[in-house]
N, C-alpha and C positions, 0 to 999 in steps of 0.2 A: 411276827406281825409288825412290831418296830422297825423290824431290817427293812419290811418292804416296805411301809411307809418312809423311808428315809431316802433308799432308792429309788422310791415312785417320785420323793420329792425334789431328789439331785437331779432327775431325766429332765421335771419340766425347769426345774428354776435351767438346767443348760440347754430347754430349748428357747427358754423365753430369752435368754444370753444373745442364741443364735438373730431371733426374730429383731431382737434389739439391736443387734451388728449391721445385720441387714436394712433397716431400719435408717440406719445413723448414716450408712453408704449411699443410702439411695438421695438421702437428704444433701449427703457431699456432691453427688452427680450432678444433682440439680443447682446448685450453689453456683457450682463449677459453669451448668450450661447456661445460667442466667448473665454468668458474668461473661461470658467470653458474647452472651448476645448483646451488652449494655457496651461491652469494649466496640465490639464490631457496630453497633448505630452509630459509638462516635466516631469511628471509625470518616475522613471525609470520600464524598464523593467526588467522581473525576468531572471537569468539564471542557469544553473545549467546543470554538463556534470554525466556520467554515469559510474562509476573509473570501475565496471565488471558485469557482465553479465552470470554466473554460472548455467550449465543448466544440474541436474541430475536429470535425465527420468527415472531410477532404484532405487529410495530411499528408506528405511527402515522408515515406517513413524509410526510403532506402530508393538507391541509383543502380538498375543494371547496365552494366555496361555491356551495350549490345555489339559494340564495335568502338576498342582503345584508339584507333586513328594512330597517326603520327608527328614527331616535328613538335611535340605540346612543351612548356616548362610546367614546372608547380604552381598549382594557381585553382581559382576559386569558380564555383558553379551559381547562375540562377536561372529563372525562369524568364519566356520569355513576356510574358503576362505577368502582371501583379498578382504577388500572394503569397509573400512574406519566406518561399525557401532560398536556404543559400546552404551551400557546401563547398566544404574543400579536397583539392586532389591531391596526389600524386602521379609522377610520371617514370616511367624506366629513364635512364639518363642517356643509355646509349640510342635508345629509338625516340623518345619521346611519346612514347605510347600509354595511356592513362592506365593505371594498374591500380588504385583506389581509392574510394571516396568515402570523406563523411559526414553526415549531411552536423549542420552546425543551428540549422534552425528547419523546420520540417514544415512551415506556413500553412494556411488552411485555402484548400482551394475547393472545387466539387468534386465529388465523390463517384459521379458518373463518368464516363467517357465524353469529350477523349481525352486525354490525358495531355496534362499542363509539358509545353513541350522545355528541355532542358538544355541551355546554356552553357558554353563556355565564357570566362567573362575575360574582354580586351585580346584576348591573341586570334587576330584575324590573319589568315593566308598562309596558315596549316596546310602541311604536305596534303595530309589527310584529315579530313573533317571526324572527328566522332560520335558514332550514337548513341545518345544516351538515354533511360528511359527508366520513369518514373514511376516507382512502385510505391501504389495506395493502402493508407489504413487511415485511422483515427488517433485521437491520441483527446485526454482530459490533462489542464493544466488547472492542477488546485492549491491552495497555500490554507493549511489550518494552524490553528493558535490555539495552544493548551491554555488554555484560561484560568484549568484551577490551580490548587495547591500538591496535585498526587504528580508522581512521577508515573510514568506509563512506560510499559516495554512494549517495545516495535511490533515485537509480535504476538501481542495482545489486542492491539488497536485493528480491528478490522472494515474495512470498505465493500460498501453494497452500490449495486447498481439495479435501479428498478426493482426495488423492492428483492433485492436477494436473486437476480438473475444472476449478476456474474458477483462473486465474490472473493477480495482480494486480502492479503495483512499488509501493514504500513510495512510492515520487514519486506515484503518479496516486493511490493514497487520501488520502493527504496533500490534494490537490486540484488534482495538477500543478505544472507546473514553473515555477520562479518562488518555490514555499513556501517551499522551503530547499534547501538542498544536499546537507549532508555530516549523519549518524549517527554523533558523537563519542562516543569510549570515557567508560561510564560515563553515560550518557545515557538517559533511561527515555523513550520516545514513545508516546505515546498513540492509537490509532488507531481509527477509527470506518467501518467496512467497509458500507457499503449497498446495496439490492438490491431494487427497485421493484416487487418480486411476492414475497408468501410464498414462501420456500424451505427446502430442509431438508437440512443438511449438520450431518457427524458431526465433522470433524479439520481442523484447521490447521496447516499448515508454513509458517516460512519458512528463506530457502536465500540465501547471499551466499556468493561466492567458495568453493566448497568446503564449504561449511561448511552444515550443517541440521539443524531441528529440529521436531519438530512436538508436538502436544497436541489432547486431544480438548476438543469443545467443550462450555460448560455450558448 
């Protein structure tokens, strides 16, 4: 009767051992989760405002050349109407026939027909005149400013248009990966958002780690 009394009373003192370990771990876990939640509030948040918001819905976003001409040197393209495109050429040296362009400012003109007609600039009395012809898209010129103190990688920082129709990361406008990395506090970037067909959008946001902002577009 002793024996079992003795073993009845080693089962529970090692279960209550057990209950007590478990006990002690669960209290560690929570310790644990409390503090990584107290590191993480102080943790700061990112900030960052949107200095413009540039929205030309008529841009000049590439030159087919319909017909190189001849007789050209190397030399520069505009329009014959105002509206801010300019490009430059090249020529074959033996014919002088324009072999390609690029555009150096893409201007905003309308987005409807007809199309802004395209210049050669200063060289009058070409063998052969050339066609040139102007293919339309869009393009957003924005500059944002990391305002706060976090640093941000490129490809975290993400850009909305209308509310999440078309959505882009600061890396793939940038022009991919490889540009850069990291969006240092205090850092204004420049961004030049493109779009191969007239479009027409009202607002921009962009949104990193919690944090978002948007603006309508001009």
């Amino acid at each position: 009767m002793g024996a079992s009394v003795g073993i009845g009373g080693l089962i529970v003192g090692t279960s209550m051992m057990v209950v007590f370990a478990l006990a002690i771990t669960a209290i560690d876990l929570r310790v644990e989760s409390s503090l990584e939640t107290l590191d993480s509030a102080n943790d700061p948040l990112p900030s960052f405002v949107i200095e413009n918001a540039d929205f030309w819905e008529g841009a000049i976003i590439d030159v087919n050349i319909v017909d190189p001409g001849a007789g050209y040197v190397n030399g520069t393209l505009s329009t014959v109407g105002a509206g801010g495109f300019a490009a430059s050429f090249t020529v074959d040296p033996n014919t002088g026939e324009i072999v390609s362009v690029t555009v150096t400012s893409h201007g905003n003109y309308s987005s409807t027909p007809p199309l802004p007609d395209i210049q050669v600039d200063g060289q009058p009395g070409v063998a052969t005149p050339a066609d040139l012809e102007a293919v339309m898209g869009s393009i957003i010129h924005t500059n944002v400013t990391n305002t706060g103190s976090v640093t941000l990688p490129y490809n975290e920082v993400w850009f909305f248009l209308d509310g999440g129709e078309r959505l882009q990361s600061m890396e793939s406008i940038l022009g991919g990966p490889g540009v850069s990395t990291n969006w240092y506090s205090g850092e204004t970037t420049y961004l030049q958002w493109q779009f191969n067909t007239p479009t027409d959008f009202e607002n921009m946001a962009v949104s990193a780690s919690g944090f978002n902002i948007a603006r309508n577009l001009d």
